[in-house]
N, C-alpha and C positions, 0 to 999 in steps of 0.2 A: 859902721858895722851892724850886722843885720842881728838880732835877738834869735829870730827864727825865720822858718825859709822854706812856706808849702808850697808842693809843688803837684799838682794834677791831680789832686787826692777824688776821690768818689768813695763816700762813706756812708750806711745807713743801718737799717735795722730790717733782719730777715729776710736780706738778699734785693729790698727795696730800697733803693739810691736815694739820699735825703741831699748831702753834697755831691755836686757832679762836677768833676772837673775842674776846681778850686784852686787860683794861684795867688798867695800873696806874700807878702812880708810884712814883718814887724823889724822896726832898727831899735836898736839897743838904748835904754833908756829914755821910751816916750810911753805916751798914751797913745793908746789906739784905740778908737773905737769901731764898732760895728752893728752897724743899721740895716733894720729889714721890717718889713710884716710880721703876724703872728706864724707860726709856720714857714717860715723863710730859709731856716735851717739854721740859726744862729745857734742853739745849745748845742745842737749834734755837731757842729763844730768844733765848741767848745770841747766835747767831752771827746772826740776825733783826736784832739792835742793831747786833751791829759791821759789819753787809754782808756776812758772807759770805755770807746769805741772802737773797732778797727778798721783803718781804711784797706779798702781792697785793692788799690791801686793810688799809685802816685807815690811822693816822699814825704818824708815833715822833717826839716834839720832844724837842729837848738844848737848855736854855736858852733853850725860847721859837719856835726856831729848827727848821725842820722839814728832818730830815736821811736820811729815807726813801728818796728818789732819791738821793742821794750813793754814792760811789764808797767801798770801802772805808779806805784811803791818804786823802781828803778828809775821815773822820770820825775818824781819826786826827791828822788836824792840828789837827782841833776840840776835841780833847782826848779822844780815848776808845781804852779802851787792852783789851787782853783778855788773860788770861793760858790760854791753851787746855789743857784736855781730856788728858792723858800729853804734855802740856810740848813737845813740837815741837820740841827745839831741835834745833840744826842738827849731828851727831857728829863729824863730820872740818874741821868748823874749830873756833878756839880762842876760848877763853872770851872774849876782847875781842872777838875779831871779831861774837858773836855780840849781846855786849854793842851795836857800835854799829849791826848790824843794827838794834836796836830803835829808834835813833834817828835815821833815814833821812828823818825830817820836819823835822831841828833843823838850826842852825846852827853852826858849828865850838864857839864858844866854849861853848853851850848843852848842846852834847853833853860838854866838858871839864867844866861843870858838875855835870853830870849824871852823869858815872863818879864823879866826888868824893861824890856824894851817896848813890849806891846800895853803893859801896866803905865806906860807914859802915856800913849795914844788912849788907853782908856780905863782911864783909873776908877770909873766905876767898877770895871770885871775885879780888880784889886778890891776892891770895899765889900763882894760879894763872890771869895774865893766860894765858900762852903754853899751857895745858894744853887737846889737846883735849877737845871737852865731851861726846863719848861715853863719854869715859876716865872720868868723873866717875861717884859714887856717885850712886844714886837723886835722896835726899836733898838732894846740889850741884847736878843737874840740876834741880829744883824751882827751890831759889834760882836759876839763874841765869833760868830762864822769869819768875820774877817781875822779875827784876832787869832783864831785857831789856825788859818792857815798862814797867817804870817811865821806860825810858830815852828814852820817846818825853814825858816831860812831863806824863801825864793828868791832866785834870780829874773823869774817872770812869775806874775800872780795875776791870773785871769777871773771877772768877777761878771759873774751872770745875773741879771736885773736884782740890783743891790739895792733898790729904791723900790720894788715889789711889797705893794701892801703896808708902807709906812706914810704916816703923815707928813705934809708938804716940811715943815719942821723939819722934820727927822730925816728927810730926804736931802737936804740941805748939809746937816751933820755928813750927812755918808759922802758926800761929794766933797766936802775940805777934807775929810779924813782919807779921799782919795789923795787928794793934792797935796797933801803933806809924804802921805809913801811915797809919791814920784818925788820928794825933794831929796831921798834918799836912795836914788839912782835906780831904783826898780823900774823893770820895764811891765808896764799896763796893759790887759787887752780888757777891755772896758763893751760890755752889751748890755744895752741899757735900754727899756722903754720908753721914758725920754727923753726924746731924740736931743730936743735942748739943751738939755744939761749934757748929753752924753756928748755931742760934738763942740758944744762949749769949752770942754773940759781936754776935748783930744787934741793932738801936736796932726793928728791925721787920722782920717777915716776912713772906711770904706762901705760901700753899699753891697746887700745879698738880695736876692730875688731868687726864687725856688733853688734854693742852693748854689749858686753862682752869683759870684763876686761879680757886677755888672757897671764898678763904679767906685774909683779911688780917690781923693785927694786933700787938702788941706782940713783940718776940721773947723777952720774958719770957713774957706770956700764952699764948701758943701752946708754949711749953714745959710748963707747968703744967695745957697743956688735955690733956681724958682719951681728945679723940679722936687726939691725936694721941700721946700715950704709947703708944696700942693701934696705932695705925696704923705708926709708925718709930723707939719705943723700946723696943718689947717689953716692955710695964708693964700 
């Protein structure tokens, strides 16, 4: 069963086409990743799914269910979650507060659930409810962007270079703390700068080039293909 299910979309900013003509799918409970250049169109993808952006054309189905026209805050309560691009989070309030930002679609008890659960994955945020989260190292600011949008529930959580600006360490952390939410049936769209980890990691992948998918398959095979050692691993 497929997660989701684009279909011809062309999406941009101020009537200038960023994606053109875009088809693919995600199936339900994998990793996906997606690979491109700087400028290739991978965020406006991104944010094409969650609503920040609007396609002008084409569909985008979650579950069958077509959610194109929806309201960003509506596709969120459908389950779709995004961990943004240098993290967002918000610096002069405190790590809870920020926490139940993410969960502004839940119900009391839902959200008590949900600090218990992301308080497992990282029990630092718990040791430093009351800290503000500008005060935070790179690295805890990551964690908490992911933590925040776990806290809305997803049924898909798409995570936009999560490995941006942190040390090779700490890059490491965010990649098992990826693989542990896929142990919990979440479905992944994973864009990642490196390309290595990022297809190491995926069940499949895909390639973009000036907005257009030009290239799908295993995230094994696509690591072992020699176009793309030459193209984003420098082999």
């Amino acid at each position: 069963m497929n997660m989701l299910n684009v279909k011809n979309i062309i999406s941009g900013y101020d009537n200038l086409p960023v994606i053109r003509n875009t088809s693919f799918t995600i199936p339900k409970g994998q990793v996906v990743s997606i690979v491109g250049s700087n400028g290739a169109g991978k965020t406006t993808l991104l944010k094409t799914i969650s609503g920040l952006l609007q396609n002008s054309e084409g569909e985008i189905l979650f579950e069958d269910n077509r959610i194109d026209r929806l309201t960003v805050h509506e596709r969120v309560e459908l389950g779709i979650s995004q961990v943004p691009e240098g993290r967002l989070i918000f610096d002069t309030m405190s790590v809870y507060e920020n926490l139940i930002l993410g969960a502004y679609t839940q119900s009391d008890q839902t959200i008590k659930d949900s600090l218990e659960k992301v308080y497992t994955y990282f029990p630092i945020l718990k040791e430093r409810t009351k800290q503000k989260a500008g005060t935070m190292s790179g690295g805890q600011q990551q964690m908490l962007a992911i933590a925040r949008s776990l806290m809305s529930k997803p049924k898909l959580i798409m995570f936009d270079e999560p490995s941006l600006g942190l040390a090779p360490a700490l890059v490491s952390d965010v990649f098992n703390i990826i693989r542990e939410i896929k142990k919990e049936g979440l479905t992944i769209i994973l864009v990642e700068q490196d390309v290595h980890h990022a297809l190491s990691l995926a069940d499949y992948g895909y390639v973009i080039q000036n907005g257009i998918i030009t290239q799908g398959d295993t995230g094994e095979n696509l690591l072992n293909s020699e176009e793309i050692k030459s193209a984003y691993l420098g082999f």
